[in-house]
Structure formats: C-alpha cells, structure tokens
N, C-alpha and C positions, 0 to 999 in steps of 0.2 A: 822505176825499174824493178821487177823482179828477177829473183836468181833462184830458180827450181832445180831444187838437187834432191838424188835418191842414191841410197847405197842398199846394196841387195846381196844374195848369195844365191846361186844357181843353183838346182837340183841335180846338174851333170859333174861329172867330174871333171876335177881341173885340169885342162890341156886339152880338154878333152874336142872332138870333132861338134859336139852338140853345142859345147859352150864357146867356141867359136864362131859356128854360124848361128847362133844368139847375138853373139857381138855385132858381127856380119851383118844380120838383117836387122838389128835395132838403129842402124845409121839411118835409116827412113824416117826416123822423127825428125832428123838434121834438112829435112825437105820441105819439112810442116811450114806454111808461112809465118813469119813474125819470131821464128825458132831465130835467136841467134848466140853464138860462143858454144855450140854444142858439141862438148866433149865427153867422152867413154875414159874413164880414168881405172888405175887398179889400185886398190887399197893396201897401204904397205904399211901401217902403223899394226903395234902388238895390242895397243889399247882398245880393239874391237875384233870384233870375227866376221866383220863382211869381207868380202870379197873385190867391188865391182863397184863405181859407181858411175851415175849421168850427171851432169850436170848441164842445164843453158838458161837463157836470160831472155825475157820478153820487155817492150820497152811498158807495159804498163799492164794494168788488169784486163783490159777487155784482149789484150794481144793473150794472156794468159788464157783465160778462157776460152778465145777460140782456138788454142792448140787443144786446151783437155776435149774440145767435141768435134774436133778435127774428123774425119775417117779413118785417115791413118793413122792417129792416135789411139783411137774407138779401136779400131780392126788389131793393132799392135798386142794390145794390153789384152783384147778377146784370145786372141789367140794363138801368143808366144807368152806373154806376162803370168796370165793366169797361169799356167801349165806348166813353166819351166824357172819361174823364182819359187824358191825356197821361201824365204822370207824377205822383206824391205825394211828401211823407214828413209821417209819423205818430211823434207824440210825445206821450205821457199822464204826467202829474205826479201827484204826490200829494207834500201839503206837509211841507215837512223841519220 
C-alpha cells in the first residue's frame, strides 16, 4: 500500500470563493481509478504554515502510477495546481 499525501497553501485568500472552488473541483482526483481513502483535510497544527492537505492510498505501485498519468490527474495539476498553489510538499508512505 501506498499513502500519497501533500500539504499545500493556495494563492487565494482564505474563505475565499477561489479557494473553495479549488477545493470543489480538486474532488475529481476521488474518481481517478485505484484512488482510494481520498480526503481534503485543513491543517490546524501551529507547527507549520500550510494550509490544506490531500491525502489517499493506492493498493500498490503500479496503482500509483497510473493515477500520476491518469488525465485527470495530468489535466488537474495543468491547470488548477500549477496556477493556484502557492507552495506544496509531497510525501508517500508505504508501511514499514
């Protein structure tokens, strides 16, 4: 199993209508096949400055991979990801 998690911070303002329907249309990765436990979480610890994270779990590596060259993954990160995160960082588990 892997566990694909990213925590991010939007370029929109908080509450804001843009960073809503960011939230809003990021649920399309939750259709990906092989996607599964795909949650949108908010970050509530002092211990960092993101904001936002994803997280979900694919049952193995090739399930992995074919989410990151999915379409809608490809199309997602073209053309919402690029342009409206700030900054990220990306961390994938698989259990010891």
């Amino acid at each position: 199993m892997i566990r694909h998690t990213v925590v991010f911070t939007l370029r929109h303002a908080k509450g804001s209508l843009k960073e809503k329907a960011f939230l809003r249309d990021a649920k399309i990765l939750a259709e990906i096949p092989d996607v599964k436990k795909f949650e949108q979480l908010r970050q509530t610890s002092p211990k960092n400055d993101y904001d936002f994270g994803f997280s979900m779990e694919f049952a193995d590596q090739a399930a992995y991979t074919g989410y990151n060259v999915h379409p809608k993954h490809v199309a997602f990160v073209r053309d919402r990801w690029e342009h409206e995160v700030e900054r990220f960082l990306e961390i994938d588990y698989e259990p010891v």
